[in-house]
Short mmCIF file of the C-alpha atoms (twelve columns), coordinates in Angstrom:
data_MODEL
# 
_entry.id   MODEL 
# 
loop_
_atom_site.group_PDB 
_atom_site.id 
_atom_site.type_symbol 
_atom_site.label_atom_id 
_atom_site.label_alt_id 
_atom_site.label_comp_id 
_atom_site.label_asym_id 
_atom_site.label_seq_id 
_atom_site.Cartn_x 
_atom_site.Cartn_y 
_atom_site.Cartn_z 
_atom_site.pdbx_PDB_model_num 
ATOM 1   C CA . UNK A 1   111.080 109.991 55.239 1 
ATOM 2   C CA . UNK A 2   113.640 107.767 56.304 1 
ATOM 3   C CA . UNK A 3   116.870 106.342 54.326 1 
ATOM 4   C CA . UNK A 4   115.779 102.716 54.714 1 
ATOM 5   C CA . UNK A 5   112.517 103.099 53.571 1 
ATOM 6   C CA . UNK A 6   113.459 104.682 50.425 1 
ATOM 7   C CA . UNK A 7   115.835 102.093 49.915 1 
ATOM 8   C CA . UNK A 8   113.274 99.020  50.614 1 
ATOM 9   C CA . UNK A 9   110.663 101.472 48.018 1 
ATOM 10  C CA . UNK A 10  113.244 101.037 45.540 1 
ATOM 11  C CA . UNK A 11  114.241 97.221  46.080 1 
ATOM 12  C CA . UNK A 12  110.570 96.300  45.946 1 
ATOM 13  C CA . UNK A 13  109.847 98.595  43.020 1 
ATOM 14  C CA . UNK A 14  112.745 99.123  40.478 1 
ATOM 15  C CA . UNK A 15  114.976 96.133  41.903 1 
ATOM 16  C CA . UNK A 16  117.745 98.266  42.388 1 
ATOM 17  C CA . UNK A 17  120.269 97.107  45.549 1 
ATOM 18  C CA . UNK A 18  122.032 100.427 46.539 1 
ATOM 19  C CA . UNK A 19  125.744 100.707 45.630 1 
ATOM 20  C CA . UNK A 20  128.317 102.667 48.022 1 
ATOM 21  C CA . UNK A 21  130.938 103.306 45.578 1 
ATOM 22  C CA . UNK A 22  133.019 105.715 47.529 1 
ATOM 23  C CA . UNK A 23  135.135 105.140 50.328 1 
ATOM 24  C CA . UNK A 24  135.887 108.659 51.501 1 
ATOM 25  C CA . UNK A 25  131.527 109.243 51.528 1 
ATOM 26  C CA . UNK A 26  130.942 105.759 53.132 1 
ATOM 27  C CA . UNK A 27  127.056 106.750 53.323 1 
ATOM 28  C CA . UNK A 28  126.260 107.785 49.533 1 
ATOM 29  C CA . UNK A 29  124.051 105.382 48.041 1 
ATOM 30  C CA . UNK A 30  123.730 104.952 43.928 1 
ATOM 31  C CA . UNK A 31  120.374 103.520 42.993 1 
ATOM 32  C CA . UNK A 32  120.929 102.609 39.214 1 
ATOM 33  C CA . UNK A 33  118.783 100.592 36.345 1 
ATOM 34  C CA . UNK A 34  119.626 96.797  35.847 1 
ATOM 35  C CA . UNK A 35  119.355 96.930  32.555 1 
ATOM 36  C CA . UNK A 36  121.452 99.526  31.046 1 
ATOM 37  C CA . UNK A 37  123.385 100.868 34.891 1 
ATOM 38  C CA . UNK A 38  122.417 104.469 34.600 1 
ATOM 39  C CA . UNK A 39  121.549 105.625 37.414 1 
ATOM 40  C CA . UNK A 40  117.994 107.095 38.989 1 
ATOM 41  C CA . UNK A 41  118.898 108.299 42.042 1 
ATOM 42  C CA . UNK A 42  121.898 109.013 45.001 1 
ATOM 43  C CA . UNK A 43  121.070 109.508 48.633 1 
ATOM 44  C CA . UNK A 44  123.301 111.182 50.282 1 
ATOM 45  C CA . UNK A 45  124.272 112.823 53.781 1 
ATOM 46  C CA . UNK A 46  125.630 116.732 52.954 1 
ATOM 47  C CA . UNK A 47  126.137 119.163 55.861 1 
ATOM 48  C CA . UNK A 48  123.197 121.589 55.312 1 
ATOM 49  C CA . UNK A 49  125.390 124.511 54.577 1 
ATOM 50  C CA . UNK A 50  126.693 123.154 51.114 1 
ATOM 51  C CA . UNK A 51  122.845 123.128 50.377 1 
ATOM 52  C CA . UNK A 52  121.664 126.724 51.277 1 
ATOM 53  C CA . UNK A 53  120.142 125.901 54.840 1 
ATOM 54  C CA . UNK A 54  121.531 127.597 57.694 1 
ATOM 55  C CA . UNK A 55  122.970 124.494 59.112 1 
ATOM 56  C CA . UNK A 56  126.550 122.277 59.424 1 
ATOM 57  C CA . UNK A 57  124.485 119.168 60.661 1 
ATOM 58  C CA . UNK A 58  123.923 116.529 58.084 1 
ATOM 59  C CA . UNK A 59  121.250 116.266 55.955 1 
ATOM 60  C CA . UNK A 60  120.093 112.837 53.755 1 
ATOM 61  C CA . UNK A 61  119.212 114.030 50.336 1 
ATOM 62  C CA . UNK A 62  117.931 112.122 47.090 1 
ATOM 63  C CA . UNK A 63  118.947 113.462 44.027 1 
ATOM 64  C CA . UNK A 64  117.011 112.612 41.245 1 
ATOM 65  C CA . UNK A 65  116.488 113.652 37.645 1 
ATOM 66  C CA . UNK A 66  113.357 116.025 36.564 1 
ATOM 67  C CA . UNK A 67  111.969 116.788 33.426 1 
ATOM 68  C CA . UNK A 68  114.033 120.670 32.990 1 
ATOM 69  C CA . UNK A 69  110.591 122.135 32.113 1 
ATOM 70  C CA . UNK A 70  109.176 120.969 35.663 1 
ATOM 71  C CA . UNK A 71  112.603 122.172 37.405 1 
ATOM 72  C CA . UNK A 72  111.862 125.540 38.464 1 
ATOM 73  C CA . UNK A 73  107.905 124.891 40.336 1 
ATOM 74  C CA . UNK A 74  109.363 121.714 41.549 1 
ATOM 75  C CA . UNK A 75  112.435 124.061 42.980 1 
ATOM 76  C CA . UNK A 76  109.548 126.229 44.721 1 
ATOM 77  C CA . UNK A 77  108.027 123.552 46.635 1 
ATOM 78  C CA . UNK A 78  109.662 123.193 50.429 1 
ATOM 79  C CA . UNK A 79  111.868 120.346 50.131 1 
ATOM 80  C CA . UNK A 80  113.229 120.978 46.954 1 
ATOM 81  C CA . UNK A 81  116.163 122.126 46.088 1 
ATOM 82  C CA . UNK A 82  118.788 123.074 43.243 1 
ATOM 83  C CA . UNK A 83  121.069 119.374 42.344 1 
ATOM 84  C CA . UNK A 84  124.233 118.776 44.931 1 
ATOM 85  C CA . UNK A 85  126.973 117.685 42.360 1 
ATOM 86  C CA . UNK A 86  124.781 117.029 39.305 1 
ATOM 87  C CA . UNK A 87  123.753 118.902 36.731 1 
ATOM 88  C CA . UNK A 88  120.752 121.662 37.571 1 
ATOM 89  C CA . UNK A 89  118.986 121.640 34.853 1 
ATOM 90  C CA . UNK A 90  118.062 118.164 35.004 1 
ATOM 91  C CA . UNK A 91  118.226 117.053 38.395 1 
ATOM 92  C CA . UNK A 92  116.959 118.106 41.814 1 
ATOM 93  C CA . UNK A 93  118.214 117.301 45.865 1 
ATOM 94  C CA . UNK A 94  114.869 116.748 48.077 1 
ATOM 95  C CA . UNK A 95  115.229 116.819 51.603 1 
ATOM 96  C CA . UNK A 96  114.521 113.298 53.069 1 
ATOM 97  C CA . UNK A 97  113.688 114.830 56.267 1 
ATOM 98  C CA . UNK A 98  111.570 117.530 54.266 1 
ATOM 99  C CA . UNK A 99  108.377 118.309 54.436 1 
ATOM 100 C CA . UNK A 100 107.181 116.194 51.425 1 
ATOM 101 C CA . UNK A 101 105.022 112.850 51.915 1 
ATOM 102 C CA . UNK A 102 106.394 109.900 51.029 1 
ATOM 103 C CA . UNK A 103 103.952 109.177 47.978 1 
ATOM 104 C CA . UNK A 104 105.593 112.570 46.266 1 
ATOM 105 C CA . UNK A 105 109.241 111.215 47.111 1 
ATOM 106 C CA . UNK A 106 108.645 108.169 45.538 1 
ATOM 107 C CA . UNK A 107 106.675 109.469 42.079 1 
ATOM 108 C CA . UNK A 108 109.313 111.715 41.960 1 
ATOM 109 C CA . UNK A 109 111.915 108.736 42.082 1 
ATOM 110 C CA . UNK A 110 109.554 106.740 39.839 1 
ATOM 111 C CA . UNK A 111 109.644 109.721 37.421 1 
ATOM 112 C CA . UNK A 112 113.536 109.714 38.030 1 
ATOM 113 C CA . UNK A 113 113.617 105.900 36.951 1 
ATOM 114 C CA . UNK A 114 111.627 106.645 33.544 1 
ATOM 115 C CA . UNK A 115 113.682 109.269 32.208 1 
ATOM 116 C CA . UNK A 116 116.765 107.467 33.237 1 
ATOM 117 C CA . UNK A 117 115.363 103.958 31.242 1 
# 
């Protein structure tokens, strides 16, 4: 899955325009509710290692918030993995150039989105 078509999935679907709030991380995107400006997701670009792969390249990643009592099988699916710089037991990274379909990425964001309302 690609960065812009997440992006365009969640202009079309949640009206959410992504935010780059940080200067030093030019790339991190904050996708975040109208309504009440929590937000449902954060793409970002991490050098694999800081993930657990066996990598230094850069890697796009959504994190997005789970339900913590589908955390650990969603962990065990390829793709999946613990939350880079938010809390574990309630959010997960997936790998945007993971093995996961595009339909899963975006129920999982659309899950993301409800618990975040």
């Amino acid at each position: 899955m690609k960065r812009d078509a997440l992006l365009r999935y969640a202009r079309e679907h949640f009206n959410a325009e992504p935010e780059y709030l940080w200067r030093k991380f030019p790339a991190y995107a904050v996708l975040r509710h109208q309504s009440n400006n929590k937000w449902f997701g954060v793409i970002m670009n991490v050098p694999g290692r800081k993930l657990g792969l066996k990598t230094d390249d850069e890697t796009d990643v959504l994190v997005i918030k789970a339900r913590p009592e589908h955390i650990g099988s969603l962990r065990q699916k390829e793709g999946i993995l613990p939350a880079y710089h938010m809390n574990k037991e309630h959010w997960i990274s997936v790998l945007l150039s993971g093995p996961l379909p595009a339909k899963a990425v975006y129920e999982l964001l659309a899950e993301s989105y409800a618990l975040t309302a």
